[in-house]
C-alpha distance (Angstrom), angle and dihedral (degrees) to the residues before:
residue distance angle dihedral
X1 . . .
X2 4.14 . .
X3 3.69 116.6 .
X4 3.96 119.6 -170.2
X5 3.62 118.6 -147.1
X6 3.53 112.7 -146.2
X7 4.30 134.4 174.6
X8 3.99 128.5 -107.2
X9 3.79 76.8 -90.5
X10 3.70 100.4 53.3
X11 3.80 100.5 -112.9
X12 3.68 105.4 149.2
X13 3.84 104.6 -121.5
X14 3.66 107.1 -172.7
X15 3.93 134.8 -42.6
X16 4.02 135.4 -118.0
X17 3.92 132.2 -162.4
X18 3.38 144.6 -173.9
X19 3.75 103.2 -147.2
X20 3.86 102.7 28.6
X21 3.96 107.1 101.0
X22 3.76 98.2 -135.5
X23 3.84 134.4 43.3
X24 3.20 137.9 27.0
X25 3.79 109.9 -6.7
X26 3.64 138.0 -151.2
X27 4.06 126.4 -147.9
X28 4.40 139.0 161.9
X29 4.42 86.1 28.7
X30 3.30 105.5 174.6
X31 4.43 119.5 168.0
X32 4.06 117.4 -164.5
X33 3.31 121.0 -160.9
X34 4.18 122.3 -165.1
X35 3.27 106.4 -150.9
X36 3.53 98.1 -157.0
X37 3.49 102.2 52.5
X38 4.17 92.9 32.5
X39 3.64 95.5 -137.6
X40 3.81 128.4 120.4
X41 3.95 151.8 -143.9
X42 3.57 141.3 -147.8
X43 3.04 129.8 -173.1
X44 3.76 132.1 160.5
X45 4.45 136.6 130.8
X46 3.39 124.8 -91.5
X47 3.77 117.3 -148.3
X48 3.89 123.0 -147.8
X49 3.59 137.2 -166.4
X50 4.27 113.7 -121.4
X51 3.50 85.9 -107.0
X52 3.78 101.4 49.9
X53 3.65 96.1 54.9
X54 3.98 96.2 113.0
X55 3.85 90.9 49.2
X56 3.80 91.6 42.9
X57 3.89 88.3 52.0
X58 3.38 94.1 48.1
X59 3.98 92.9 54.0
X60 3.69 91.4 47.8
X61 3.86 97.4 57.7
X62 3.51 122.1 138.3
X63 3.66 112.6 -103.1
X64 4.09 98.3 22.7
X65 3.76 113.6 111.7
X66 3.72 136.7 -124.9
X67 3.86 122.7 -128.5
X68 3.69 123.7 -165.6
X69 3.51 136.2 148.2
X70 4.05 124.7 -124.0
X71 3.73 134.3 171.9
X72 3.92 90.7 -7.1
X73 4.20 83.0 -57.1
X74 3.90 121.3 122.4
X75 3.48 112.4 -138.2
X76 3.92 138.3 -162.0
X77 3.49 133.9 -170.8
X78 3.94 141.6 164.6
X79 3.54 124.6 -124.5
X80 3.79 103.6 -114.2
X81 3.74 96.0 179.0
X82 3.69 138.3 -1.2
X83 3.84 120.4 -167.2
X84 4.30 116.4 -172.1
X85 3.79 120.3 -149.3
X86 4.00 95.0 -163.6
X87 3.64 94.1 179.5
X88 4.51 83.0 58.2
X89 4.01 91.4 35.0
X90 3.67 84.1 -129.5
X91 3.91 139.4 118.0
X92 3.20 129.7 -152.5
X93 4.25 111.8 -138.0
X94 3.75 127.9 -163.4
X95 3.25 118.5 -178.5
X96 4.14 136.4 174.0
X97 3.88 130.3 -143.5
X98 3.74 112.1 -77.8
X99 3.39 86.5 -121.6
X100 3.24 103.7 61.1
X101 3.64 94.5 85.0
X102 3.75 84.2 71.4
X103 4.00 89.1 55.1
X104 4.10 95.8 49.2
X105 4.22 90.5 56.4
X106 3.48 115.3 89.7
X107 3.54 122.3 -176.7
X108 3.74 124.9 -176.7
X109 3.75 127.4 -124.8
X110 3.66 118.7 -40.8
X111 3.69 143.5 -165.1
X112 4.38 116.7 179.4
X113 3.93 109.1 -136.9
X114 4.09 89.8 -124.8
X115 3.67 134.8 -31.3
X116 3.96 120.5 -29.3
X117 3.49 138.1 -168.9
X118 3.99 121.0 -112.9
X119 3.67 90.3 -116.5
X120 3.78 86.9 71.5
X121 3.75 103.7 43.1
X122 4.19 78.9 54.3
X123 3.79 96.8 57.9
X124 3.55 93.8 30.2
X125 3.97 94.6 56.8
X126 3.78 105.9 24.3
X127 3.68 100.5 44.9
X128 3.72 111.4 142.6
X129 3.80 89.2 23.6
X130 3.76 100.9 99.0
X131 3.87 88.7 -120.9
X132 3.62 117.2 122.9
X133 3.96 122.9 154.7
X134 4.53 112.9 -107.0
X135 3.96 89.7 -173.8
X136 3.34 123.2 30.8
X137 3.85 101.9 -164.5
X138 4.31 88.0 177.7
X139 3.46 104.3 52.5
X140 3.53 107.3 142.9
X141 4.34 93.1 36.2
X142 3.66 117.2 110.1
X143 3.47 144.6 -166.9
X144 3.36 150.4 176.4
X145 4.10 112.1 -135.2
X146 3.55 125.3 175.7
X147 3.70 136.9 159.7
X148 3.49 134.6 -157.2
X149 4.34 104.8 -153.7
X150 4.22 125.2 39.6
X151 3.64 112.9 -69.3
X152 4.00 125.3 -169.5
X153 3.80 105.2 -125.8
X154 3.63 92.7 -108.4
X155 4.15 88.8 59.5
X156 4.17 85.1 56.6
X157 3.87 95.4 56.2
């Protein structure tokens, strides 16, 4: 498996794997998925050499994501926690479902004064997340949403 560690603005910082020979490397992966809530977690330690602490440091950060490709599936996910063994040169990394920043907002009942664009249902309902829209391929489309019971943000989209 190769994992890409990238900023809050999706710069790729450096990589890791757990079959590549040199490098950062990867060992005791393990993903969860709850079904009922269809979010995810990985966790999983990186190992570093002496002289790659800075750069391993910097990759584990709280708040950057991890990329990696499974199944012929992108995934993302944001590095919840990050614990470093110095005396190992390792880190331990758990990190949660992009997405699941959309599931932990709950806004109460709503009702839009007249039609809006979906650029702002986005920014209204996922700000904080990280998610913004790059192409907007709708827009001129409107609507007018409302609900009438709390939704999580990922519920309104």
């Amino acid at each position: 498996m190769i994992v890409y560690f990238a900023d809050r603005f999706l710069n790729i910082i450096d990589k890791a794997s757990s079959d590549l020979p040199e490098g950062f490397r990867i060992f005791d992966d393990a993903k969860t998925e709850e079904i009922d809530s269809a979010s995810a977690t990985l966790s999983f330690t990186l190992k570093y050499d002496e002289s790659a602490q800075e750069q391993a440091r910097e990759m584990a950060y709280v708040g950057n994501y991890i990329l990696r490709q499974y199944n012929d599936q992108g995934e993302c996910y944001t590095i919840i926690d990050s614990e470093e063994d110095t005396a190992k040169n390792t880190i331990y990394i758990y990190a949660e479902d992009a997405g699941l920043d959309l599931l932990n907002d709950v806004y109460g009942a709503y009702t839009a004064d007249g039609p809006k664009t979906i650029q702002f249902y986005v920014e209204r309902f996922s700000k904080d997340s990280g998610f913004e829209i790059h192409i907007n391929e709708l827009p001129n489309n409107t609507r007018t949403l409302s609900w009438d019971t709390d939704s999580t943000a990922a519920e309104g989209f």
